[in-house]
C-alpha positions as CSV (number, residue, x, y, z in Angstrom):
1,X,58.8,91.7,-146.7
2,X,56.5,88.5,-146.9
3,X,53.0,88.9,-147.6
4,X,52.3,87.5,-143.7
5,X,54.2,89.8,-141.7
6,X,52.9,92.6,-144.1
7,X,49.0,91.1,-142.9
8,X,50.7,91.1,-138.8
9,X,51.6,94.5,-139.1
10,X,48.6,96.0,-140.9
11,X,46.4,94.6,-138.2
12,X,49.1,95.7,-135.3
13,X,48.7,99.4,-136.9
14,X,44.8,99.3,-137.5
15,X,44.9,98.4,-133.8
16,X,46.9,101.7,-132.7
17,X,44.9,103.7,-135.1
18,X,41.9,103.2,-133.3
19,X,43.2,103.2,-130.0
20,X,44.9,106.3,-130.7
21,X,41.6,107.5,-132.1
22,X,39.7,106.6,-129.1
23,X,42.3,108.2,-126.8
24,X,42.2,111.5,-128.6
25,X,38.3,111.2,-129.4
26,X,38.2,111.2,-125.4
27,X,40.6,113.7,-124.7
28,X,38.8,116.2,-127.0
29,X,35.4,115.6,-125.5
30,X,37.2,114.3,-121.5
31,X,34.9,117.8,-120.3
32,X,31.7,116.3,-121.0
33,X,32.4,112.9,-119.2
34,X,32.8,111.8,-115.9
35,X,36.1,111.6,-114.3
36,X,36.7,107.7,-115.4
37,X,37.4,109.2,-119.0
38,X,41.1,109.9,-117.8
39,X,41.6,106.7,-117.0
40,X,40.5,105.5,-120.4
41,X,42.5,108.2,-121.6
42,X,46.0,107.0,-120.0
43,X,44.5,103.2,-120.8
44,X,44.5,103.7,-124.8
45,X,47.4,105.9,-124.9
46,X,50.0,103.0,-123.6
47,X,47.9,100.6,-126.1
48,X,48.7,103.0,-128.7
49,X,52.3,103.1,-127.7
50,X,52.6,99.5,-127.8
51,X,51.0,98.8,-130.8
52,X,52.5,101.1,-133.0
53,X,55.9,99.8,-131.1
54,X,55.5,96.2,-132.1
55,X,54.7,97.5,-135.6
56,X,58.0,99.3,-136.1
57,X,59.7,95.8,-134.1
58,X,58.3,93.8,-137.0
59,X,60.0,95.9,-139.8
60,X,63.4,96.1,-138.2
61,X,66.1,94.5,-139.6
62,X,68.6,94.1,-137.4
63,X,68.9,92.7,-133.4
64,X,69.6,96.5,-132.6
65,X,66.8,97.9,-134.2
66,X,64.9,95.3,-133.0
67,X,66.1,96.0,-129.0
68,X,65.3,99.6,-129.6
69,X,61.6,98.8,-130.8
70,X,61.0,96.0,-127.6
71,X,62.1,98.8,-125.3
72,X,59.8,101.1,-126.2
73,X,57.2,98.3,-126.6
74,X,57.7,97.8,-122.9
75,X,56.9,101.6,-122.1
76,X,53.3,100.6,-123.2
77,X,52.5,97.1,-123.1
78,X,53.2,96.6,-118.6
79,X,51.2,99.8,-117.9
80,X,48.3,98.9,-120.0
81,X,47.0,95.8,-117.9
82,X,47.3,97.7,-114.6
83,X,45.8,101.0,-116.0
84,X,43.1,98.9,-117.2
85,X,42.4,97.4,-114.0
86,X,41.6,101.1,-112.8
87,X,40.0,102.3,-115.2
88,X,37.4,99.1,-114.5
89,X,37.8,100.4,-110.9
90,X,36.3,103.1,-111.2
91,X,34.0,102.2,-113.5
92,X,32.5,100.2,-110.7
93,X,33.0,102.4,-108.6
94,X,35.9,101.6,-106.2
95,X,38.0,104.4,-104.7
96,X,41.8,103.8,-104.5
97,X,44.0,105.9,-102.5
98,X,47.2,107.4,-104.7
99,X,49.5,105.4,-102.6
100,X,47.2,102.7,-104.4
101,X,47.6,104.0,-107.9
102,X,51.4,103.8,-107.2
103,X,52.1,100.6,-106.0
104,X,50.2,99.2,-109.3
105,X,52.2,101.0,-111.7
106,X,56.1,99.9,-109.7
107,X,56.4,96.3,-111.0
108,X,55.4,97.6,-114.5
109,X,57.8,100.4,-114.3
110,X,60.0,97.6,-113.0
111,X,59.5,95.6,-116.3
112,X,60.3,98.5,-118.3
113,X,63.8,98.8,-115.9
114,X,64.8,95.4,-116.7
115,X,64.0,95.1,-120.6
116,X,66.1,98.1,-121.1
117,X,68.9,96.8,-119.5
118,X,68.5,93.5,-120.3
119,X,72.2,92.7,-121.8
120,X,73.9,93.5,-118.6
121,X,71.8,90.9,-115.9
122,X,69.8,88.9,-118.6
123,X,67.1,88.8,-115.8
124,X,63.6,89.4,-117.9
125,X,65.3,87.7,-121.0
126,X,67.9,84.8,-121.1
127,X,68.4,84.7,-124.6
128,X,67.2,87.5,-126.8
129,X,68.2,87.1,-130.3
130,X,67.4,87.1,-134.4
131,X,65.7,83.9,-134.9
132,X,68.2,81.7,-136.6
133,X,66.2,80.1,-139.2
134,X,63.3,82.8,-139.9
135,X,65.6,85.7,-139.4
136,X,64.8,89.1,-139.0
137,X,62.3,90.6,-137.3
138,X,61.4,87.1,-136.3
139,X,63.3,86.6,-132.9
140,X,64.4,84.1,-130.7
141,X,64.0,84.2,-126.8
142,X,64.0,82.7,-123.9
143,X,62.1,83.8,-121.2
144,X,64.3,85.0,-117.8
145,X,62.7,85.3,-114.1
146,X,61.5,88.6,-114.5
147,X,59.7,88.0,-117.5
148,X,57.7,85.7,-115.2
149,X,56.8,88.1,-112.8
150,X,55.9,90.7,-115.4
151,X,53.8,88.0,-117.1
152,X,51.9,86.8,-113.8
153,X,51.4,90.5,-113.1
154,X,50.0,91.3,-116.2
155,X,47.5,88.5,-116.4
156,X,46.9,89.0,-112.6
157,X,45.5,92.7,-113.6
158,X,43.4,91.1,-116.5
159,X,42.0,88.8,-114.8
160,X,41.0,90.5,-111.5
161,X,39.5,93.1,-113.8
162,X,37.4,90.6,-116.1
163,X,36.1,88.8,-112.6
164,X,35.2,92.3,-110.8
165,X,32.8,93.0,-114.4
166,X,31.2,89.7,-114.3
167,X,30.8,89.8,-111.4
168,X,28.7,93.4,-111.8
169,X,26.7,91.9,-114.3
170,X,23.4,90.6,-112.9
171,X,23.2,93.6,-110.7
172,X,23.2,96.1,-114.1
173,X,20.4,96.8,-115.9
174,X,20.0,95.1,-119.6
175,X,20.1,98.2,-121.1
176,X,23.3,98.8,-120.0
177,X,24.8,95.2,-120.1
178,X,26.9,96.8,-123.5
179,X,29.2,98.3,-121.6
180,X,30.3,95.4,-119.6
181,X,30.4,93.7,-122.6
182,X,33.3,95.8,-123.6
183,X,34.4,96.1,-120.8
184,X,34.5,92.1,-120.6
185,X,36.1,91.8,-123.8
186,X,38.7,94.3,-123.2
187,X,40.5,92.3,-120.7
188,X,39.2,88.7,-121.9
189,X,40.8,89.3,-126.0
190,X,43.9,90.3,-124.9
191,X,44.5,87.7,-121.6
192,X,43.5,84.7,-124.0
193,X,45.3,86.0,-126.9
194,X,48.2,86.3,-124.5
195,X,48.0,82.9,-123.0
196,X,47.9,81.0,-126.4
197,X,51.1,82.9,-127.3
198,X,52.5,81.8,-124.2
199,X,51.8,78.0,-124.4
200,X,53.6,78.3,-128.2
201,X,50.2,78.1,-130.3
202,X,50.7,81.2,-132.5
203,X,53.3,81.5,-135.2
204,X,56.9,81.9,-133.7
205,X,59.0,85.0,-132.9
206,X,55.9,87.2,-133.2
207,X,53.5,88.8,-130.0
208,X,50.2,88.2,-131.7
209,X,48.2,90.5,-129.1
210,X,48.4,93.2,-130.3
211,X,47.0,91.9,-133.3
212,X,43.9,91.2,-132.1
213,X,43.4,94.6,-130.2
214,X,41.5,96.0,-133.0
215,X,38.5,94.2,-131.8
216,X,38.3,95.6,-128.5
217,X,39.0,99.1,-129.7
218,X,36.0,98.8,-131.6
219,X,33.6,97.8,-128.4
220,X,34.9,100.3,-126.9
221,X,33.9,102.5,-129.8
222,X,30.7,101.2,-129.9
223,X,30.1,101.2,-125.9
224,X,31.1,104.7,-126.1
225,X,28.5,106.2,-129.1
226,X,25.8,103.6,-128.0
227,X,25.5,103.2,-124.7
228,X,26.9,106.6,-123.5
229,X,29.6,105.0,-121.2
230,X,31.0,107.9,-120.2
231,X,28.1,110.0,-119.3
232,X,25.9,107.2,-117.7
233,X,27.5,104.2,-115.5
234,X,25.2,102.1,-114.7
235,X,27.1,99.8,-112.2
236,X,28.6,103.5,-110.4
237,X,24.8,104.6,-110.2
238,X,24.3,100.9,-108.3
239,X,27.3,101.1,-105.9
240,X,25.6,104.4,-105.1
241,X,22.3,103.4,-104.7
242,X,23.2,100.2,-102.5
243,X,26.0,102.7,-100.1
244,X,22.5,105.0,-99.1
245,X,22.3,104.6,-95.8
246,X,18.5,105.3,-96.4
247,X,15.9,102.1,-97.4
248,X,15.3,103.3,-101.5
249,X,12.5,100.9,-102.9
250,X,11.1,101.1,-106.5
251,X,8.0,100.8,-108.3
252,X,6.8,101.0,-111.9
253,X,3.9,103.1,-112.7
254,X,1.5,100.1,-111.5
255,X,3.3,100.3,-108.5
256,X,5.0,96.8,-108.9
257,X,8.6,96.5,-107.4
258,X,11.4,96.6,-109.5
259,X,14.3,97.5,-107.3
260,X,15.7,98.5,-104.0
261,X,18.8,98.8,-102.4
262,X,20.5,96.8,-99.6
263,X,19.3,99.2,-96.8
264,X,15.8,98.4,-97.8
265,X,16.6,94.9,-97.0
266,X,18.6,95.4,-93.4
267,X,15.1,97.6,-92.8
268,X,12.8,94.5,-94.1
269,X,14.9,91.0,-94.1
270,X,11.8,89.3,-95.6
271,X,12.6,91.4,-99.0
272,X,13.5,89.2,-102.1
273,X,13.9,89.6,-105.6
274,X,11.6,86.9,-105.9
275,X,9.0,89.7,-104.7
276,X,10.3,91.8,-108.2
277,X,6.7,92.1,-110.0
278,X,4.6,91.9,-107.1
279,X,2.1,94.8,-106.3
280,X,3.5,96.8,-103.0
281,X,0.8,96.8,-101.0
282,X,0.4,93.1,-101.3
283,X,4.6,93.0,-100.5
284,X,4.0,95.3,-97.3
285,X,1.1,93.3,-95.9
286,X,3.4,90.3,-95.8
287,X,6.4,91.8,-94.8
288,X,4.9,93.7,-91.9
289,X,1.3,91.9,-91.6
290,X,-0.4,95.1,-91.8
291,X,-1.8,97.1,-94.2
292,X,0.4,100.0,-95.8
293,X,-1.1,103.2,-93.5
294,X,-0.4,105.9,-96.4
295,X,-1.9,106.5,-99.6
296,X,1.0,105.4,-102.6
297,X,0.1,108.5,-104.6
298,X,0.3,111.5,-101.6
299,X,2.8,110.4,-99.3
300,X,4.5,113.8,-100.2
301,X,5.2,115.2,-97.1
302,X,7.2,113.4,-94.1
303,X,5.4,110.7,-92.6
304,X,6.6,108.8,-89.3
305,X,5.7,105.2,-89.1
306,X,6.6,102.7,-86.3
307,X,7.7,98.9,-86.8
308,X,9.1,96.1,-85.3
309,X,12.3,95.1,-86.3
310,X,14.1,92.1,-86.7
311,X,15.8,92.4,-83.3
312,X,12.5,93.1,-82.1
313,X,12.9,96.5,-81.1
314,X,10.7,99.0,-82.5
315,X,11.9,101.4,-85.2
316,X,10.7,104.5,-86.6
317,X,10.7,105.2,-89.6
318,X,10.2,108.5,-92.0
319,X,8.5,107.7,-95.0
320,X,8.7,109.7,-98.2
321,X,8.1,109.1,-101.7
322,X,9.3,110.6,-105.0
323,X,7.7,110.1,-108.4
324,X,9.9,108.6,-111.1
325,X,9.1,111.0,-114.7
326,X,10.5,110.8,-118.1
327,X,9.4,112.9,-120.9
328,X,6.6,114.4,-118.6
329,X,5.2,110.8,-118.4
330,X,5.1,109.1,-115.0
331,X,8.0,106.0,-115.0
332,X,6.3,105.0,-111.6
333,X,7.4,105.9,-107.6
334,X,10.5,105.7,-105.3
335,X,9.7,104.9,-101.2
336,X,12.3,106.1,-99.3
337,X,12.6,104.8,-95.7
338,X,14.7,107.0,-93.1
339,X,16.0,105.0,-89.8
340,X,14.9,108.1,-87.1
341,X,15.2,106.2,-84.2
342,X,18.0,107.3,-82.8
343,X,16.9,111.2,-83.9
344,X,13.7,110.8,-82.5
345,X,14.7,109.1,-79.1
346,X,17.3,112.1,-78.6
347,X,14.4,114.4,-79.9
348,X,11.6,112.7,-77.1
349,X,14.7,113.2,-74.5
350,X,15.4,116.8,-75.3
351,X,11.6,117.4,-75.3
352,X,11.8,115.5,-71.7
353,X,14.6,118.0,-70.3
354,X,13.2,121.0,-71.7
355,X,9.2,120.1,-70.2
356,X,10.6,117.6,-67.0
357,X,12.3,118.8,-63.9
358,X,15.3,116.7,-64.0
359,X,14.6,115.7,-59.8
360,X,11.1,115.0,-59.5
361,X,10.4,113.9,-63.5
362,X,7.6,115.8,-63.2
363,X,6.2,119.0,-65.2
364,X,8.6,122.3,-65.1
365,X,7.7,126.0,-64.6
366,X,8.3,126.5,-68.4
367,X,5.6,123.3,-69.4
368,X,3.6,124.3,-66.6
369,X,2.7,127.8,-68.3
370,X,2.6,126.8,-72.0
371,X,0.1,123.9,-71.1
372,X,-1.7,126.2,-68.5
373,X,-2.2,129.3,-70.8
374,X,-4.1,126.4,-73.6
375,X,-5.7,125.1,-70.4
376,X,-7.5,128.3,-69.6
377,X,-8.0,130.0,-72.7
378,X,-9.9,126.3,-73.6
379,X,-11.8,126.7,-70.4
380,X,-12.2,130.5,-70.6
381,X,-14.0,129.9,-74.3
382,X,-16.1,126.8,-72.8
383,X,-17.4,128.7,-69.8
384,X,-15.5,125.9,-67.6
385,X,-14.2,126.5,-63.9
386,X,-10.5,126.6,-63.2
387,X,-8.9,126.3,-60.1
388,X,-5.0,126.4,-59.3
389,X,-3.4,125.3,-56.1
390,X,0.4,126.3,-55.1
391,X,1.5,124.0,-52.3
392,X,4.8,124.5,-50.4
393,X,7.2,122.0,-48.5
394,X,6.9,123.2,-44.5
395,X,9.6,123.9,-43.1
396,X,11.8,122.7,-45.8
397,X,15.2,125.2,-45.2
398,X,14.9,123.3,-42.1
399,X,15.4,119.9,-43.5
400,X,17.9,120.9,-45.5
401,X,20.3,122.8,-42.7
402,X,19.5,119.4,-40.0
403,X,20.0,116.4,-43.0
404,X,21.7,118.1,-45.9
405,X,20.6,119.0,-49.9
406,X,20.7,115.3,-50.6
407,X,17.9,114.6,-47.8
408,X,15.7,117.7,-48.9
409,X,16.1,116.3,-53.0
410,X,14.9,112.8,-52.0
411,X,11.7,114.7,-49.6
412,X,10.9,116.8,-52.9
413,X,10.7,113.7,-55.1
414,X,9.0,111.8,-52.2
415,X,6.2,114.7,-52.0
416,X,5.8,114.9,-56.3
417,X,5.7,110.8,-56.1
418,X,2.7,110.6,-53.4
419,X,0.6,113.8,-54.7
420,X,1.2,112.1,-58.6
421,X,-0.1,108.6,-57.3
422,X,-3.4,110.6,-56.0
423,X,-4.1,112.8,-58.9
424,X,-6.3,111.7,-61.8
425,X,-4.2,112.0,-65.5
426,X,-6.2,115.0,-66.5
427,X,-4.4,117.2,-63.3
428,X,-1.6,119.4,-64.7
429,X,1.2,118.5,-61.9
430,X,4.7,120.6,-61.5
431,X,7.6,122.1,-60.0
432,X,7.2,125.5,-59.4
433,X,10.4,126.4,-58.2
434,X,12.5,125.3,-54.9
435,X,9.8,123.7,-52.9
436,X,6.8,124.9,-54.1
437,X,4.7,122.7,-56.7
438,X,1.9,123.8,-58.3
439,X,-1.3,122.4,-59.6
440,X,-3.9,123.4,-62.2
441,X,-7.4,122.0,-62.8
442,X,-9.7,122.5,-65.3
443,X,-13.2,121.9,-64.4
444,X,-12.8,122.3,-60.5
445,X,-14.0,124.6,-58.5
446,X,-12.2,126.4,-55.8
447,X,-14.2,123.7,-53.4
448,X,-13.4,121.1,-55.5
449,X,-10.2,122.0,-55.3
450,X,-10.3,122.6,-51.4
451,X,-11.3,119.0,-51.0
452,X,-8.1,117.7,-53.3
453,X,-6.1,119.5,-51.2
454,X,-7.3,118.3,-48.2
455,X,-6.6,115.1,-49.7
456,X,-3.0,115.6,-50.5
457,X,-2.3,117.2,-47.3
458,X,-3.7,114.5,-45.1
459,X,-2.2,112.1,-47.1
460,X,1.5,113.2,-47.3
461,X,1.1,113.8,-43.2
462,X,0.3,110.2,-42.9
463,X,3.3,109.1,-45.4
464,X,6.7,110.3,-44.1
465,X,9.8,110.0,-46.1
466,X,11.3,106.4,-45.0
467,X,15.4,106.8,-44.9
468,X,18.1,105.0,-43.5
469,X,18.3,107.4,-40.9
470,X,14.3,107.1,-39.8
471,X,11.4,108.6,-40.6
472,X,10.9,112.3,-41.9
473,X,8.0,113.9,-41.4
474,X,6.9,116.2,-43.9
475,X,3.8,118.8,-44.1
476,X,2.2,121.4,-46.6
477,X,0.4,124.4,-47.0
478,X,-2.0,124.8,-49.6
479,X,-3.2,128.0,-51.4
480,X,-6.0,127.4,-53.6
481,X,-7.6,130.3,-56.4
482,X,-10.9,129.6,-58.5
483,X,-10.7,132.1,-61.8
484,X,-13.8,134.7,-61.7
485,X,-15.5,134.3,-64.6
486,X,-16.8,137.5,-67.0
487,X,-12.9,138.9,-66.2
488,X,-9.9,140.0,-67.7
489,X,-8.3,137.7,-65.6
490,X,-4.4,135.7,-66.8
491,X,-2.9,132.6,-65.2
492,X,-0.3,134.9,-63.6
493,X,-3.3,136.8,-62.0
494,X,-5.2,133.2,-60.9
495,X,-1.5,132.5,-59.4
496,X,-1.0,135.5,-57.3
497,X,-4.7,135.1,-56.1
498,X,-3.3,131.4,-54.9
499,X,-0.3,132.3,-53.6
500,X,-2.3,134.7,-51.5
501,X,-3.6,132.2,-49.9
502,X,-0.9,130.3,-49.4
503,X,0.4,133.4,-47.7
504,X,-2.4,132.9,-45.3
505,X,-2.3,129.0,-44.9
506,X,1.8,129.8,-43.6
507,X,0.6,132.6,-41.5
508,X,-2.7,130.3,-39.6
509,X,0.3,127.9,-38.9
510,X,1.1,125.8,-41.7
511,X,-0.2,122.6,-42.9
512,X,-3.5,123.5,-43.6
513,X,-5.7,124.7,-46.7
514,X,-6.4,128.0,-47.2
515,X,-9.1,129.5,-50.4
516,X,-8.7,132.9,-51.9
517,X,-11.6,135.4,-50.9
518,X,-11.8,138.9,-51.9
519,X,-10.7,139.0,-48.0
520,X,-6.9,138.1,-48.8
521,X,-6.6,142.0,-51.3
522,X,-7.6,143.6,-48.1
523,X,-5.7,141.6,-45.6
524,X,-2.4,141.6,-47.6
């Protein structure tokens, strides 16, 4: 054996020691890693096969022995491409379905088909013999169709791999740039190496690559003990932070921005990495031309704020931040924006159906006595009158056995529209139940509230309900009830004092205005 092919195969073997190595190293410790150590594990192992495979084709000596060793060469050498590709995958963070993983590995299996029965369709190689003037191992081939596809596949998978790193690498951090390194010269050695060898510019009848796969055994090495590349991925960590579906901006500990991910910038278009440096508050003031409302350093809790977007629609947005700590030192401050719109417009439209009646879109009996009971216990505690009025719809059963239920809804939201467009903001308006509304005013006395009535009786008497079918007439009664100061008295008492006289408005003949007395507890 020549001093040259004993130099080919010490560097072929110092290549599948260390990938052997690394795949064992790996296996050993696969329980403190993430889950992309199996792929690296699988990766190195078919390296290791090939390279130790080539080394045993090199000291054949005959064109059997030499067969044997390219067959099992080929159990190696087509998966390792492909299983390199993955393990870059999902390095960056790309999820593959097993039907995926599958189809990747079949034209490599394929390869492995067709090499191993090779002398009966000649298909991968068309010649496949001992070179006739260096003899053995040195061999002599000629490539076959097959052997084409395999090699287009093969460098296909390198090279896809080596774009989808570089392409990763202005988006990873510089301290972590290492491991692409490796990673970029794990595919790039090998796909070059492989290339000269095919354009005849290495010495002939010899596969120089994996000679040369030492080199990336030992990045990989390095990547591994350095840069902890199996416990921290940098460019996973980013394809995480840019798939949150909430705005994540960062600041240093001078609040300067450093990062944030692409929902910040759907939120806030105007956002640049040519802002990366720039103080926050003076980024906010020209994103939004306003100054930021929260304090930087307490914005702890929830906070809502409300912008216009883009579209020009106006979003909401809950704002919280997060100090960044190392060592017990602050690192500086993440701002997370949360998109509530949508939550808080189906929030505002439960809030509506629980507090509105759904005809009349005014106050319900349930709003009605939450606001009522603050109402009066404010104006109980500040000596302040309080006067409710109960008004009921004359007649109404009538209306609805002559025109129907649809007639009597559109008189009930007829009578809420006109008694709302006479009462001041400050007037608590609502449904009491069927056709009774009720009314509740702080500050009024029971004349003052006689007189409002009188108001909203005359008025509705003077504006019937307009239909297709003519004019409807419609009239009220009024009960009205001032609360005795210097009492025990409840907003349930107040309204059985006003629906007393109500009582006595429907008995002196309806529409009219009647105010409780101490008369109504003897009358009734």
């Amino acid at each position: 054996m020549n001093s040259e092919l004993t130099a080919y195969i010490t560097l072929i073997c110092t290549s599948g020691v260390l990938n052997l190595y690394l795949c064992f190293y790996v296996f050993l410790k696969r329980h403190n890693y993430t889950k992309i150590a199996r792929f690296f594990i699988f990766y190195t192992s078919f390296i290791t096969i090939y390279c130790f495979a080539s080394a045993f084709g090199l000291m054949s000596t005959t064109i059997e022995e030499i067969k044997f060793w390219t067959i099992i060469q080929y159990a190696g050498m087509p998966f390792s491409p492909p299983l390199g590709l993955l393990f870059v995958m999902q390095y960056l963070g790309y999820k593959l379905s097993i039907k995926k993983y599958i189809a990747l590995l079949i034209i490599p299996i394929m390869s492995l088909i067709m090499v191993a029965t090779n002398d009966l369709h000649h298909l991968h190689y068309r010649i496949f013999e001992v070179d006739p003037i260096l003899g053995a191992p040195y061999v002599h081939q000629e490539i076959g169709v097959w052997y084409m596809i395999h090699g287009v596949y093969t460098f296909a998978c390198m090279f896809v791999a080596f774009l989808l790193v570089l392409f990763s690498w202005k988006d990873t951090a510089k301290s972590y740039r290492g491991q692409l390194l490796a990673l970029l010269c794990g595919q790039l050695v090998p796909m070059v190496t492989a290339f000269i060898y095919l354009i005849g510019c290495t010495p002939p009848g010899v596969d120089p690559v994996p000679m040369v796969l030492w080199l990336t055994s030992l990045l990989y090495l390095w990547a591994i003990s350095t840069s902890q590349m199996f416990r921290i991925m940098p460019i996973a960590k980013d394809s995480i932070f840019n798939s949150i579906n909430d705005g994540v901006i960062v600041l240093d500990e001078s609040y300067r921005l450093i990062e944030f991910n692409r929902a910040s910038n759907g939120m806030f278009p105007q956002l640049e990495k040519s802002m990366f440096g720039m103080n926050f508050l003076d980024i906010w003031n020209s994103l939004s031309g306003e100054v930021f409302p929260f304090e930087l350093e307490s914005v702890t809790n929830n906070e809502e704020l409300k912008l216009i977007g883009a579209d020009r629609l106006e979003r909401i947005y809950q704002v919280r931040t997060s100090a960044l700590h190392h060592i017990n030192k602050s690192q500086g401050l993440l701002i997370i924006f949360t998109d509530i719109t949508e939550l808080k417009g189906l929030q505002l439209e439960l809030e509506h159906q629980a507090y509105y009646d759904e005809l009349t879109q005014i106050y319900n009996r349930r709003a009605f006595f939450q606001i009522c009971n603050e109402a009066f216990a404010d104006a109980k505690s500040t000596s302040s009158s309080f006067t409710v009025i109960l008004m009921d719809v004359d007649f109404f059963k009538r209306v609805n056995d002559t025109y129907g239920h649809y007639m009597g809804d559109l008189l009930l939201e007829h009578v809420a529209k006109v008694c709302k467009s006479h009462l001041k903001e400050n007037a608590l308006f609502a449904r009491y139940g069927g056709e009774e509304f009720v009314l509740a005013l702080k500050g009024y006395t029971a004349s003052e509230g006689e007189v409002l009535s009188e108001e909203l009786r005359s008025l509705l008497e003077t504006q019937p309900l307009v239909t297709s079918e003519g004019d409807l007439s419609v009239t009220l009664s009024f009960g009205v009830a001032e609360a005795t100061e210097g009492t025990e008295e409840t907003v349930f008492k107040l309204l059985n004092k006003a629906d007393k006289a109500l009582y006595s408005a429907k008995q002196e003949g309806r529409n009219r205005v009647h105010v409780y007395t101490e008369r109504e507890e003897i009358f009734q």
